[in-house]
Backbone as a chain_set.jsonl record, in Angstrom:
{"seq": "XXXXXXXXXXXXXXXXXXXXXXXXXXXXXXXXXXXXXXXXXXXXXXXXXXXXXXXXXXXXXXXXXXXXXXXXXXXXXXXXXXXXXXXXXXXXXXXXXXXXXXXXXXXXXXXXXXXX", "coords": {"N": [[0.835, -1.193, 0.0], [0.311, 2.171, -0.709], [-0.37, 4.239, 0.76], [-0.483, 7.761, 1.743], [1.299, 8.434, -0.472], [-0.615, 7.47, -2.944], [-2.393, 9.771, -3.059], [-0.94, 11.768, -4.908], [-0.536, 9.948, -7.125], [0.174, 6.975, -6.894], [1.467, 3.937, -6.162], [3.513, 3.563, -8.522], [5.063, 5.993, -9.039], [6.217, 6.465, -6.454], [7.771, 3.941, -6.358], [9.371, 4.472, -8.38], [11.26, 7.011, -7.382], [12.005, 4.993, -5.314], [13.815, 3.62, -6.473], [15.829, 5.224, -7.327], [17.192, 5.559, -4.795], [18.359, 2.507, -4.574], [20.186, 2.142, -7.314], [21.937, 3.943, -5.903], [22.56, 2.798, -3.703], [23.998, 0.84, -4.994], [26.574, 2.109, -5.588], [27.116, 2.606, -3.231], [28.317, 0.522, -2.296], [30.25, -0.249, -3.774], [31.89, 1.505, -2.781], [34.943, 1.851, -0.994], [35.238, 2.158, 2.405], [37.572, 4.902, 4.435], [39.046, 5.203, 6.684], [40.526, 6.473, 8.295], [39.767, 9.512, 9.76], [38.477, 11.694, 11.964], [35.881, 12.445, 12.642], [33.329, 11.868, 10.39], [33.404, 10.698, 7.13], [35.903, 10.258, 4.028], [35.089, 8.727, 2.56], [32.633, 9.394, 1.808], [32.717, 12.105, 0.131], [33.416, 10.628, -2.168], [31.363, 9.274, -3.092], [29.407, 11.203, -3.027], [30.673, 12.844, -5.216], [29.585, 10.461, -7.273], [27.169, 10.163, -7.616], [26.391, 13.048, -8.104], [27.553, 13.225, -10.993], [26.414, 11.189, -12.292], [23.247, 11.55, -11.86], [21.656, 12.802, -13.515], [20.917, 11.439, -15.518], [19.778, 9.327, -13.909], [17.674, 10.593, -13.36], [16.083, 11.677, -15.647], [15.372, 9.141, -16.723], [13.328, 8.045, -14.836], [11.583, 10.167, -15.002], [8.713, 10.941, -17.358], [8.725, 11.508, -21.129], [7.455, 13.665, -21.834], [8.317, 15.582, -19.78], [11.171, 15.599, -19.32], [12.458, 17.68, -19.35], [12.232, 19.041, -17.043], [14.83, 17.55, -15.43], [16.415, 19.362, -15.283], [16.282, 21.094, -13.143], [15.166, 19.149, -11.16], [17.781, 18.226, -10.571], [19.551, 19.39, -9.277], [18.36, 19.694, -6.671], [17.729, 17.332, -5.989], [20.735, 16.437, -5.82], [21.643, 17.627, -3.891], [20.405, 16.652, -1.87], [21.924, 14.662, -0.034], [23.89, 15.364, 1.184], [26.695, 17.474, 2.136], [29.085, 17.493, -0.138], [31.754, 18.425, 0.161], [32.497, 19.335, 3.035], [31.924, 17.066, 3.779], [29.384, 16.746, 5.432], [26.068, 16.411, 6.503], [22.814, 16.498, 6.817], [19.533, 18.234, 8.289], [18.688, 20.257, 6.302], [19.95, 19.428, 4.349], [18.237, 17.198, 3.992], [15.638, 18.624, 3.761], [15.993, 19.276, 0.631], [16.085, 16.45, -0.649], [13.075, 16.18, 0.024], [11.707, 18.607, -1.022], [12.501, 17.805, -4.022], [10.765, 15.541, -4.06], [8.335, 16.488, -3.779], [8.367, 18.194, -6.139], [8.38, 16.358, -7.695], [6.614, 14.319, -7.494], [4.192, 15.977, -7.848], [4.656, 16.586, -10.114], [2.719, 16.518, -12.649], [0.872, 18.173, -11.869], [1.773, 20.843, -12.487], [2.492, 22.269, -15.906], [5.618, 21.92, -18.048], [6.549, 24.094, -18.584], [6.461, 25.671, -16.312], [8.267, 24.584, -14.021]], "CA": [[0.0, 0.0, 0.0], [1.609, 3.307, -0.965], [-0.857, 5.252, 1.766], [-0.074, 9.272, 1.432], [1.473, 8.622, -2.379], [-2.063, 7.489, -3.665], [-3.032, 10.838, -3.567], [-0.061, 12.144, -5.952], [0.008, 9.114, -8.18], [0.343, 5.92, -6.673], [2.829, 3.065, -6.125], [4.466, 3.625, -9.346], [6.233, 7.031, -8.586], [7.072, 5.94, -5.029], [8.635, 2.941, -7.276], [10.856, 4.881, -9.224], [11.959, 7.366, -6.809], [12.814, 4.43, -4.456], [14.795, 2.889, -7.399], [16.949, 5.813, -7.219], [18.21, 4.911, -3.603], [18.814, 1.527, -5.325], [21.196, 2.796, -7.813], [22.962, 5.047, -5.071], [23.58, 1.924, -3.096], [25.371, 0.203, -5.778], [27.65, 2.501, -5.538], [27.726, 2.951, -2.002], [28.678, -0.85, -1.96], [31.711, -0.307, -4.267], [33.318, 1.939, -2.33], [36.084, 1.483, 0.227], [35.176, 3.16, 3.537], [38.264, 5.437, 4.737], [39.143, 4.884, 8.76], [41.662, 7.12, 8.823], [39.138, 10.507, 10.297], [38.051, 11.288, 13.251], [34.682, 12.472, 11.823], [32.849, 11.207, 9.135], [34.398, 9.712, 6.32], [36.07, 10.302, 3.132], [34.383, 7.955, 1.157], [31.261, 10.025, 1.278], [32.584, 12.768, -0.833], [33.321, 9.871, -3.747], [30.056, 9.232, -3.141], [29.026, 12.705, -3.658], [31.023, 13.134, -6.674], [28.999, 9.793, -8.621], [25.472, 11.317, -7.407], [26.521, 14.083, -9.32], [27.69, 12.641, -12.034], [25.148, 10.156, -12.67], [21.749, 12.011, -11.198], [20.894, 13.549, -14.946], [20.424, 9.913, -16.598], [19.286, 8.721, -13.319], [16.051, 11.02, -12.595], [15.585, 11.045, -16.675], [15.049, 7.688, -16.448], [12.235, 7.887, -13.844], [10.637, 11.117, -15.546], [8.155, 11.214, -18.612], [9.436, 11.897, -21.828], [7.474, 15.364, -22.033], [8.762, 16.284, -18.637], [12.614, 15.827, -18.977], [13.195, 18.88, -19.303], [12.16, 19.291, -15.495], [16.058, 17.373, -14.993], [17.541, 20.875, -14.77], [15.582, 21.936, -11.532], [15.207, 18.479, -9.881], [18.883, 17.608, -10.477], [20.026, 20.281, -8.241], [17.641, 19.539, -5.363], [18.668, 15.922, -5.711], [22.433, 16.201, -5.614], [21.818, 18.179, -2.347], [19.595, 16.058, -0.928], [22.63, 13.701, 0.364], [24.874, 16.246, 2.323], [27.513, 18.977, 1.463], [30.379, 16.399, 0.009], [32.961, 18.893, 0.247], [32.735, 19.375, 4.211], [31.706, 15.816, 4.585], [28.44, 17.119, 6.566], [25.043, 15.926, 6.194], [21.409, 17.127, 7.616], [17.8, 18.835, 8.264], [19.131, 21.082, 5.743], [19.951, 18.31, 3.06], [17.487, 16.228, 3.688], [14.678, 19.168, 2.851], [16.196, 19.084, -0.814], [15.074, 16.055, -1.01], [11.49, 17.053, 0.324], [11.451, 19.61, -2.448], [12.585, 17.043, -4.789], [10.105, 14.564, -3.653], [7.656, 17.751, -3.652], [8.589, 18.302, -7.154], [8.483, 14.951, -8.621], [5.178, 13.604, -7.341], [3.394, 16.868, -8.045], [5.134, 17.157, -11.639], [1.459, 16.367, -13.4], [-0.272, 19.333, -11.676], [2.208, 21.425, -13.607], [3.339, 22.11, -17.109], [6.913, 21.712, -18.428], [7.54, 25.486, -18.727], [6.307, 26.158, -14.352], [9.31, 24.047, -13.655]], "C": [[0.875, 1.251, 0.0], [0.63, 4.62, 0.218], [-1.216, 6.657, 1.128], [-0.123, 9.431, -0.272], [0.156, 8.001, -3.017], [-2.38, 8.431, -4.219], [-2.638, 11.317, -4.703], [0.354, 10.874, -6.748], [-0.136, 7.704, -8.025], [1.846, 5.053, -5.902], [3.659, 3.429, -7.004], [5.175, 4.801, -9.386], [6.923, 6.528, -7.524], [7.736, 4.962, -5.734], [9.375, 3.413, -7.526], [11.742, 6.22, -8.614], [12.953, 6.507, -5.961], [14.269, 3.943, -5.084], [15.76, 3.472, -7.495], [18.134, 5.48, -6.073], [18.805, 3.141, -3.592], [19.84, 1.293, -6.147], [22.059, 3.715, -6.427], [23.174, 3.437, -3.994], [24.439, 0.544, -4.233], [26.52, 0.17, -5.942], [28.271, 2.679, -4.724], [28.433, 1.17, -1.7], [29.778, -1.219, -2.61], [32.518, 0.432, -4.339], [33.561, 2.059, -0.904], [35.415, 2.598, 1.216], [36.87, 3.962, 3.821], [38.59, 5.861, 6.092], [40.066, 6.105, 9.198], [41.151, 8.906, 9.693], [38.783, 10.801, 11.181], [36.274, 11.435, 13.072], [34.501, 12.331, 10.827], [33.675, 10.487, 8.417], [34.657, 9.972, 4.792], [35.816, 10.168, 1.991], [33.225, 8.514, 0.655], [31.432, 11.207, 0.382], [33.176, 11.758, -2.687], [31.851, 9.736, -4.071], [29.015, 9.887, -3.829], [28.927, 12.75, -5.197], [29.945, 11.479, -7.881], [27.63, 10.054, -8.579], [25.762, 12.095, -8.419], [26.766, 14.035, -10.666], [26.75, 11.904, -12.781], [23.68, 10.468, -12.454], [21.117, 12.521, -12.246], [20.298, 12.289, -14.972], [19.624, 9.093, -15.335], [18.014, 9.093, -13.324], [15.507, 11.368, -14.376], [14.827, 10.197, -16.823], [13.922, 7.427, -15.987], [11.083, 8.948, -14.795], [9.745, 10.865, -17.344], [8.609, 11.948, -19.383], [8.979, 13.496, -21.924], [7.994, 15.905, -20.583], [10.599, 16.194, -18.004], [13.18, 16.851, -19.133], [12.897, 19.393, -18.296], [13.584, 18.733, -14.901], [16.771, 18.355, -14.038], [17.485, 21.388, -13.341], [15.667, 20.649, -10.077], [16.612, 17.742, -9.623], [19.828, 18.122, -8.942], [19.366, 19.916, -7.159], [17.974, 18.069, -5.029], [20.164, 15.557, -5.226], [22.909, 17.178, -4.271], [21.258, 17.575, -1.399], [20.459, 15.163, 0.064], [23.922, 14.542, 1.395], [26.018, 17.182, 1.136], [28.756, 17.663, 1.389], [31.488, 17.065, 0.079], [33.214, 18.729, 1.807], [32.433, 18.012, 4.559], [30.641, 16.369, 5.66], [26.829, 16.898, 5.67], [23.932, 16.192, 7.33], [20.043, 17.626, 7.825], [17.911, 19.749, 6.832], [18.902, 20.423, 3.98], [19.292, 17.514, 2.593], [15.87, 16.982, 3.433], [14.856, 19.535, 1.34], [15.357, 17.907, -0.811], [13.35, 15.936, -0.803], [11.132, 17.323, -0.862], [11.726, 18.908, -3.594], [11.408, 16.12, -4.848], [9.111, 15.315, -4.431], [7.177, 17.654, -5.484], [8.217, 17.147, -8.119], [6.952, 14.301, -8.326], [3.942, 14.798, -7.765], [3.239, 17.44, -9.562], [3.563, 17.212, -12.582], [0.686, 17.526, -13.318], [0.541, 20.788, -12.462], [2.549, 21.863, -14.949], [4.893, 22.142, -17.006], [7.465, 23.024, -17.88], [6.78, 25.877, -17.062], [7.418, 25.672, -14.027], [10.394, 25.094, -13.678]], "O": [[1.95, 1.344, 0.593], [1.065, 5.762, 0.362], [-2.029, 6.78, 0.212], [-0.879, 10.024, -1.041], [0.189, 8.451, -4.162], [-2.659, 8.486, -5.417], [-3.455, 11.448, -5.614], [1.545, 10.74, -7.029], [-0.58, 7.104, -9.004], [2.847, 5.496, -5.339], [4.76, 3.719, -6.536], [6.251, 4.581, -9.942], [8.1, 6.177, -7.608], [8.892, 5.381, -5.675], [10.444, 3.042, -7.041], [12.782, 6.535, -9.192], [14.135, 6.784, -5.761], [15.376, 3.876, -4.55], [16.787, 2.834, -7.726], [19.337, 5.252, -6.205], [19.542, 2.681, -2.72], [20.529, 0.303, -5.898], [23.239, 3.872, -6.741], [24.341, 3.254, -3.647], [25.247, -0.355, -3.998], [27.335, -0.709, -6.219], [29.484, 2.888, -4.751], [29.049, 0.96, -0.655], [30.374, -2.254, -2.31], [33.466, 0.542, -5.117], [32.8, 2.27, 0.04], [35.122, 3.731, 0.836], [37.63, 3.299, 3.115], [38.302, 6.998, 6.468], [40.211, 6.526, 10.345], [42.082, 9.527, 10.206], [38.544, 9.727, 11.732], [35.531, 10.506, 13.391], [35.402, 12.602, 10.032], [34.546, 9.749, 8.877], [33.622, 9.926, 4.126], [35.993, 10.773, 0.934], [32.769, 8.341, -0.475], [30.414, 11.509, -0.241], [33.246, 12.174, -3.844], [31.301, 10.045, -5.128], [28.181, 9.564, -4.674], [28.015, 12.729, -6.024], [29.748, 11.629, -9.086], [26.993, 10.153, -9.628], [25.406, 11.841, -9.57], [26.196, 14.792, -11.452], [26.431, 12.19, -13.935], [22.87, 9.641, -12.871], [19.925, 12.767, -12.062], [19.199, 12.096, -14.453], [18.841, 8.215, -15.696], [17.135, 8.231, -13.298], [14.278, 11.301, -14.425], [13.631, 10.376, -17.052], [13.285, 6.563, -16.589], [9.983, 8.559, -15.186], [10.415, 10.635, -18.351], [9.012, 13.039, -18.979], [9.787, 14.416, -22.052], [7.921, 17.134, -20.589], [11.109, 16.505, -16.928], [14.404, 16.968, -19.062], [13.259, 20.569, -18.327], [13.838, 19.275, -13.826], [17.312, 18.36, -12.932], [18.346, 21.914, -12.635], [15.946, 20.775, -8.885], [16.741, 16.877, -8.756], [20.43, 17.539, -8.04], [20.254, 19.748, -6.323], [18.424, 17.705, -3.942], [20.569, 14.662, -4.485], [24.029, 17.396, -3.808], [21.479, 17.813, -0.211], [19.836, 14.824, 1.071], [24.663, 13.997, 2.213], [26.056, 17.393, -0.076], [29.228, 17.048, 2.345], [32.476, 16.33, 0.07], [34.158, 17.978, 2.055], [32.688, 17.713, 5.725], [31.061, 16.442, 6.814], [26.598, 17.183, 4.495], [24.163, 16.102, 8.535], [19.328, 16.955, 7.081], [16.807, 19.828, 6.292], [18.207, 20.7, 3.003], [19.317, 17.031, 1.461], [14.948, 16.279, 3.019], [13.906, 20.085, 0.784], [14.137, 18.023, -0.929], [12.603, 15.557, -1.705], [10.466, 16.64, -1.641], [11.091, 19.416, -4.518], [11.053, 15.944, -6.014], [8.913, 14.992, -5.602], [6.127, 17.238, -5.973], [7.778, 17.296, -9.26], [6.322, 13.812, -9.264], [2.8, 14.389, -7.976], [2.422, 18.19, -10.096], [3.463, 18.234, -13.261], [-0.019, 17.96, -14.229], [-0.157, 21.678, -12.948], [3.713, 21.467, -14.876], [5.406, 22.384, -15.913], [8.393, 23.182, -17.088], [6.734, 27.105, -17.129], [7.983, 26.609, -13.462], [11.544, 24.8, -13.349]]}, "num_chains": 1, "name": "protein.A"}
């Protein structure tokens, strides 16, 4: 039962957002942790850097063909949603990107292309 997401769509969005944190642990599973810190950990700005890299073709992927050109707006709110990879810091902060991503993506229908 998808509860809440009914209203905005169903199971099948909640599907293909989840699928994203699916892809992001693929990657989190092929790479090396880094012990050597006293806080946090190194490995999370590699991390960072393939989010970023990879988050166009990823949320593509999920989006309807007339609405990829919404990428531009929810790429950015996505690739923040996971913490600041330069300081290695992660939070309330980061984790309302994705909100607004979420926000964005389940609501995309009640919009056109060009509101985005």
């Amino acid at each position: 039962s998808c509860g809440f997401f009914a209203v905005f769509g169903g199971c099948e969005r909640m599907e293909s957002v989840a699928s994203l944190f699916k892809l992001i642990r693929e990657d989190i599973d092929q790479i090396p942790l880094e012990n050597d810190q006293r806080f946090g950990n190194k490995a999370f700005r590699v991390l960072g850097e393939r989010i970023v890299e990879k988050s166009e073709k990823w949320i593509k992927g999920i989006l309807p063909d007339d609405l990829k050109g919404a990428v531009v707006e929810l790429k950015s709110y996505f690739d923040e949603s996971f913490g600041s990879y330069i300081r290695v810091d992660y939070g309330t902060g980061h984790e309302f990107n994705f909100l607004v991503f979420s926000c964005c993506f389940f609501l995309k229908e009640q919009n056109t292309t060009n509101e985005y």
